[in-house]
N, C-alpha and C positions, 0 to 999 in steps of 0.2 A: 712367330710362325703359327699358323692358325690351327689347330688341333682337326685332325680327318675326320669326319664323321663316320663312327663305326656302324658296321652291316652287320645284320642278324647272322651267326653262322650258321644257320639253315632258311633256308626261303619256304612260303610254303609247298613249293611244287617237291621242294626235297622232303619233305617230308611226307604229302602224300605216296612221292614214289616210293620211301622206305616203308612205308604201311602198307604197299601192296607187295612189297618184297617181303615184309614179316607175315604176312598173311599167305606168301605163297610157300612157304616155310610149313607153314599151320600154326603159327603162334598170333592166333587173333586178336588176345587179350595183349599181348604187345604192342602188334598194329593202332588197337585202338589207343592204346598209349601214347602211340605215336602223333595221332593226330589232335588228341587231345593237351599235347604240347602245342601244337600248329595250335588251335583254337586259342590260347593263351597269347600268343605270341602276333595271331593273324589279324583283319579285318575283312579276311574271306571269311565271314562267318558263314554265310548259307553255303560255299563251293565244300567247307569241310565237313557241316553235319551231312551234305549229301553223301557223299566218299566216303562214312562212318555208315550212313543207311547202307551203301550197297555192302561194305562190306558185313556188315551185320547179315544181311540177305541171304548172301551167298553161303552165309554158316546156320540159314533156316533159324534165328536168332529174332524172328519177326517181329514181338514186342517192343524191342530195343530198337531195330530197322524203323517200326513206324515213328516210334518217339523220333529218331535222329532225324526223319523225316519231313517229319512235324514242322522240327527246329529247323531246316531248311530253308522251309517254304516260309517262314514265320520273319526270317532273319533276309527274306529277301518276297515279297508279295509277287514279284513282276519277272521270278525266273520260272520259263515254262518246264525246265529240267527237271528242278526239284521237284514240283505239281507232276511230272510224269511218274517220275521215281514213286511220290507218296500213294498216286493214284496203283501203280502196278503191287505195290505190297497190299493196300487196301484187297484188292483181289484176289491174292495170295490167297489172303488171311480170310474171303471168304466174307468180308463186309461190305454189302454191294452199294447197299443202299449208303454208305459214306462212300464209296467211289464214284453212286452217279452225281452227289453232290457235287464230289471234288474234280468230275470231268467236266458238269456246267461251269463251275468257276474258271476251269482252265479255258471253256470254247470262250465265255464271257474276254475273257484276258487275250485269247490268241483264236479268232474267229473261225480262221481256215485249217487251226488245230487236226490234221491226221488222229496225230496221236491219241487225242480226247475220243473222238468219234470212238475208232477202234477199241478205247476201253468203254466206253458208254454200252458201245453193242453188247460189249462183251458179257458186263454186268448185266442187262438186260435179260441177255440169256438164261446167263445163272439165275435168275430170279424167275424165267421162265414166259417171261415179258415178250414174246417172239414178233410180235406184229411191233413195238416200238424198237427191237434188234433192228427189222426189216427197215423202218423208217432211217435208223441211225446209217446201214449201210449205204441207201440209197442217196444217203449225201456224202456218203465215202465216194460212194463211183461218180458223181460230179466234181468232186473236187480231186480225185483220180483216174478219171475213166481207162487209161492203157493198166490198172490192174488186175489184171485174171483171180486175186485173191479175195477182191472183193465179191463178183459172180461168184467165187466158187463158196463164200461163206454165205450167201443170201441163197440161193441152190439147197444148201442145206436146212437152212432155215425154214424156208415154203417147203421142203419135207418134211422138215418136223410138226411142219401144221398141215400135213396132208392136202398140201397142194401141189398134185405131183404134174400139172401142164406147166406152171410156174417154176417148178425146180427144171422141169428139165429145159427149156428157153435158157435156165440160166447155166446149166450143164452145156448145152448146146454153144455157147454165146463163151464161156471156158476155153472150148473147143476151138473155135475160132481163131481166138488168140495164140492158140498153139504156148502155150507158157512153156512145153516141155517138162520132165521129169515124173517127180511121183504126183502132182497135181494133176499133170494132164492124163497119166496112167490112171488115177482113182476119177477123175470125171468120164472119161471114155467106159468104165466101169458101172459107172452111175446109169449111162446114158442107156448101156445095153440093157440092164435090169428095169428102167423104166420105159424102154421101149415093151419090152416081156409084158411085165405087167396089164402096160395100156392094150397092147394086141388080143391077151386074153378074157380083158374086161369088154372090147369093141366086138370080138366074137361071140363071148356071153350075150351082151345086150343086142348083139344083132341076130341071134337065135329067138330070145325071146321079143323080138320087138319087128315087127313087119315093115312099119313102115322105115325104120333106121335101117336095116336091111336093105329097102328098094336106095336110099339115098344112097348106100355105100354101093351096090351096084353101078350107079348114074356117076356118084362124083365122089371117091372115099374120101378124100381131102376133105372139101367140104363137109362132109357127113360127120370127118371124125371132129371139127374144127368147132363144128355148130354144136357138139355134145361135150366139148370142153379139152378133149385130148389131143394132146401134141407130141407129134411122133419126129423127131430123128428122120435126116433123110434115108437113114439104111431101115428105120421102121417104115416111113412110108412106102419104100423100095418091098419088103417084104409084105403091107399090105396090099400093094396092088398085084400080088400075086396069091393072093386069098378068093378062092370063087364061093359070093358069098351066095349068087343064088342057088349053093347046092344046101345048104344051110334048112333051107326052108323041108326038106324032106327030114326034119330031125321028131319033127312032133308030128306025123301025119294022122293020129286018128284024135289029136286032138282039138285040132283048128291053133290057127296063130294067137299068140299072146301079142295082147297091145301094152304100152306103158308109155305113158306121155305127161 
């Protein structure tokens, strides 16, 4: 009679699932115990140093997380899981410049990579790199265009570099999409403070500037458009309720100022 062939008595999915039940416990160093059985036992090797990274993560253990990380991505080149996992602790931990590494190799590997982009930008930021953040979202919204989260981080971005006609296009454009909740609450938020803003800089300059003045009389759209400011339809709404040629009586004994 031909002898059974015997079966592991734990698989490794049992065992992952006990590592996240000892961990839900709080007995981490168990868990990892546990998986470090699975390892012995497995030829999941990259599924379980991944599952050893998160859990290392989630107890702020990041050293340990990247190593288990490492061993992953090492123990499998061609899974984009692990290369996520490794890349998101890399910015934990605050090392950007090996996360932008590790997000080229991931776009190299998986082209249409979401995920890479969104860390790429990410890192960029941190490092304060905004104009290539800018570049990196802008091939997030072709490769996602129905996301509202993409405008709403590139919006933020052209304000940090004080390009407030471009943030608010992309405030505007938020809007549009209506995403609902705290996003579209903080971009409707946005949009009123840079409508504020642009009104008061359009009435400064058109106090001091005669001829932007007569243009905003004739056609403000225009006027504001050609000087770079982009107003919100309820900004527009509120400047063509601005009479600017009363404006011109602000300096009268000293004649008009030009600026061009």
């Amino acid at each position: 009679m031909a002898q059974r062939e015997r079966r592991p008595k734990y698989t490794t999915a049992d065992r992952i699932a006990r590592a996240h039940s000892l961990k839900d416990e709080g007995l981490l160093d168990d868990a990892i115990a546990e998986l470090r059985k699975a390892l012995r036992a497995s030829a999941e090797k990259s599924r379980i140093y991944r599952e050893m990274a998160v859990l290392f993560k989630s107890h702020h253990r990041l050293d340990e997380a990247l190593r288990a990380a490492r061993r992953a991505v090492k123990a499998d080149t061609n899974d984009p899981e692990s290369r996520e996992l490794l890349i998101s602790i890399l910015l934990e931990m605050h090392r950007c410049d090996e996360a932008i590494e590790e997000s080229k190799d991931l776009i190299a590997l998986s082209a249409n990579s979401i995920a890479a982009r969104d860390a790429l930008s990410t890192a960029y930021l941190q490092k304060g790199m905004l104009s290539k953040a800018i570049r990196v979202i802008n091939e997030l919204i072709s490769l996602d265009p129905s996301s509202p989260e993409n405008h709403f981080r590139k919006a933020i971005l052209h304000h940090q570099k004080g390009d407030v006609s471009s943030a608010m296009q992309e405030f505007c454009c938020v809007l549009e999409m209506a995403p609902g909740g705290q996003m579209e609450q903080d971009a409707e938020q946005a949009v009123r403070a840079l409508d504020t803003y642009q009104l008061r800089s359009i009435i400064t300059l058109a106090v001091e500037d005669y001829i932007f003045r007569t243009k905003l009389i004739r056609d403000p759209t225009a006027a504001t458009l050609e000087r770079g400011f982009y107003l919100s339809y309820t900004g527009m709404a509120a400047l063509s309720h601005i009479r600017f040629e009363d404006l011109g009586d602000i300096y009268p004994d000293t004649g008009q100022r030009h600026y061009h």
